[in-house]
LUMTORNU-989923 format. One record per residue (C-alpha): x, y, z; residue number from 1; residue in three letters. Coordinates in Angstrom, 3 decimals. Example, Ala and Ser with C-alpha at 12.3 -4.5 7.8 and 13.67 -1.06 7.14 Angstrom:
2
SITE       east      north         up     k     r
SITE     12.300     -4.500      7.800     1   ALA
SITE     13.670     -1.060      7.140     2   SER
END
This chain:
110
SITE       east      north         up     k     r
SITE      5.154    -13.972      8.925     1   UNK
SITE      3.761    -11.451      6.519     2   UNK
SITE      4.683     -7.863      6.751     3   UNK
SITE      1.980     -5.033      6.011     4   UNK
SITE      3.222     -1.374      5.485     5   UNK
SITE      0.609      1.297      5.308     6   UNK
SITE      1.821      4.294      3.561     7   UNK
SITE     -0.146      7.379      3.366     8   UNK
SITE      0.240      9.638      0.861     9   UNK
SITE     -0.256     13.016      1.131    10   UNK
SITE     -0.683     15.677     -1.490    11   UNK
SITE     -2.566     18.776     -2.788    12   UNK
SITE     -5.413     19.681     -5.477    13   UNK
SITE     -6.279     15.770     -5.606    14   UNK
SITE     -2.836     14.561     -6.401    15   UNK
SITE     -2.902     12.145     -4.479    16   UNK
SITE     -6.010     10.585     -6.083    17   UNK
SITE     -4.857     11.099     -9.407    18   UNK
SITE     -1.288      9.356     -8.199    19   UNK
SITE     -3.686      6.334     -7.603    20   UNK
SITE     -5.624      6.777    -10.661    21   UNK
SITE     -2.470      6.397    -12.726    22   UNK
SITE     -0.877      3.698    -11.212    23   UNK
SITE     -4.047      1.637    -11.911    24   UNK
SITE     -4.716      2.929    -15.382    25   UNK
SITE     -1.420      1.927    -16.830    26   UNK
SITE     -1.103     -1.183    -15.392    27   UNK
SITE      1.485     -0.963    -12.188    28   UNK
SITE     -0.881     -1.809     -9.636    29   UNK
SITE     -1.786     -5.105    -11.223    30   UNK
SITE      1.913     -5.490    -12.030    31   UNK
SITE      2.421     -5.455     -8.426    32   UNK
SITE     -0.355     -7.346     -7.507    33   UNK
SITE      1.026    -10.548     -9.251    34   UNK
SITE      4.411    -10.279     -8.050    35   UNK
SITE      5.942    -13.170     -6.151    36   UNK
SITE      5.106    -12.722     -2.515    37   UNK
SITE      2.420    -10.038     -2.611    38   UNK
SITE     -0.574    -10.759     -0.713    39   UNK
SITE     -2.648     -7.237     -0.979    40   UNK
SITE     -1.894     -3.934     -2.699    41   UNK
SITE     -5.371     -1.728     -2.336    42   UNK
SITE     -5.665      2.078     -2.355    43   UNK
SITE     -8.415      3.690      0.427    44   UNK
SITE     -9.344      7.287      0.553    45   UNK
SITE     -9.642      9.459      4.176    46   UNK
SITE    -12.947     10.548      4.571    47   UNK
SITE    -11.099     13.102      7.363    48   UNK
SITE     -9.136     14.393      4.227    49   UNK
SITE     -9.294     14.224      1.401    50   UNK
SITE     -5.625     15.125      0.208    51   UNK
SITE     -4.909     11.842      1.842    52   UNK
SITE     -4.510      8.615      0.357    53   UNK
SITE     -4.000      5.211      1.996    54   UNK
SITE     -1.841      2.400      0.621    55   UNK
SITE     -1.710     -1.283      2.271    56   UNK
SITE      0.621     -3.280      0.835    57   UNK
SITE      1.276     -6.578      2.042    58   UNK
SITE      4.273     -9.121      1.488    59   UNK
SITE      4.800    -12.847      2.603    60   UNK
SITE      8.561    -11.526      3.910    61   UNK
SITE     11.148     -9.048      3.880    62   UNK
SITE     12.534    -10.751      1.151    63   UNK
SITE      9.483    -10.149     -1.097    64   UNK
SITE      9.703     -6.447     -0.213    65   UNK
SITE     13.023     -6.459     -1.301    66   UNK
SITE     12.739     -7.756     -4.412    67   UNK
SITE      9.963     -5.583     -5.466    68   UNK
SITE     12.233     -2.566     -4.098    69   UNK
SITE     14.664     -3.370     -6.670    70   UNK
SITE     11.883     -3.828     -9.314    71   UNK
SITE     11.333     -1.986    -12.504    72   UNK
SITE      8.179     -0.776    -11.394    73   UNK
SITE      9.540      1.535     -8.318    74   UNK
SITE     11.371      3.306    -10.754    75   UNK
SITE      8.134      4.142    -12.441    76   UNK
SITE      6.345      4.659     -8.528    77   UNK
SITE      8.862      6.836     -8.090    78   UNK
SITE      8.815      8.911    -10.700    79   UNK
SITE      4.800      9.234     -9.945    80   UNK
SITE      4.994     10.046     -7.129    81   UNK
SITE      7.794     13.137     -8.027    82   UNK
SITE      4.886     13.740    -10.709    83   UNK
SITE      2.246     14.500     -8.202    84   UNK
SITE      4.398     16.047     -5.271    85   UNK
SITE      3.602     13.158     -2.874    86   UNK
SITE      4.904     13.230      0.218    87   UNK
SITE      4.343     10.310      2.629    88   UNK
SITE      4.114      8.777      6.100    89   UNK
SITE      4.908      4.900      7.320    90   UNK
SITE      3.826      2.167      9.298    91   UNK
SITE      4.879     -1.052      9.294    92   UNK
SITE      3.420     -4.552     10.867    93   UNK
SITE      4.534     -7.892     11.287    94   UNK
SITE      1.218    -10.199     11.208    95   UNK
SITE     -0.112    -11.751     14.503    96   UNK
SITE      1.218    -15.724     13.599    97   UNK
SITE     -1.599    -16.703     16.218    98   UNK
SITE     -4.240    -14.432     14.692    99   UNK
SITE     -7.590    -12.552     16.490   100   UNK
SITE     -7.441    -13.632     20.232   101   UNK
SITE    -10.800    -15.373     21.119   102   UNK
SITE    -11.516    -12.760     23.371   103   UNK
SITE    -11.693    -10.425     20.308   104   UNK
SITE    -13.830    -12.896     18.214   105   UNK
SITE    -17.131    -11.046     19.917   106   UNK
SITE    -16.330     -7.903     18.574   107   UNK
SITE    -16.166     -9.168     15.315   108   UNK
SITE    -19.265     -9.056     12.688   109   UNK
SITE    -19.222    -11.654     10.470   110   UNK
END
């Protein structure tokens, strides 16, 4: 049962960009990545605005997120995100164990 959270970050004057920017230039983001129970950490820009950034971030379990909660690194996320005045909005899914229905296999272009 993974769990995927999408968190989008919102900010002003390309903050949130830069957020992004940082976290992958000093070396969080891959941090992250290779931390037990990760399965996807990517960054996405809106092309409806452009203040807004998109974060999917993707864990085997709960217990994964947890342990990267209590991590070194959110200190330093944390502290970014203060940095660049980020203020965000949450979802949060629990994976389809049975995955795409066959009646949704048309739709998709392989």
């Amino acid at each position: 049962m993974a769990i995927t959270v999408n968190l989008y970050y919102h900010g002003k004057n390309g903050s949130a960009r830069k957020f992004a920017e940082e976290m992958i230039s000093n070396g969080v983001v891959d941090a992250i990545r290779q931390e037990k129970g990760n399965l996807k950490y990517d960054y996405f820009l809106s092309l409806d605005n452009p203040e807004t950034l998109l974060l999917i971030d993707s864990w085997e379990n709960q217990e994964a997120i947890d342990l990267h909660h209590s991590s070194k690194m959110m200190k330093q996320i944390i502290e970014l995100r203060n940095k660049y005045d980020l203020h965000m909005d949450v979802e949060r899914y629990i994976s389809d164990e049975d995955g795409v229905p066959e009646s949704d296999q048309s739709f998709i272009r392989k």
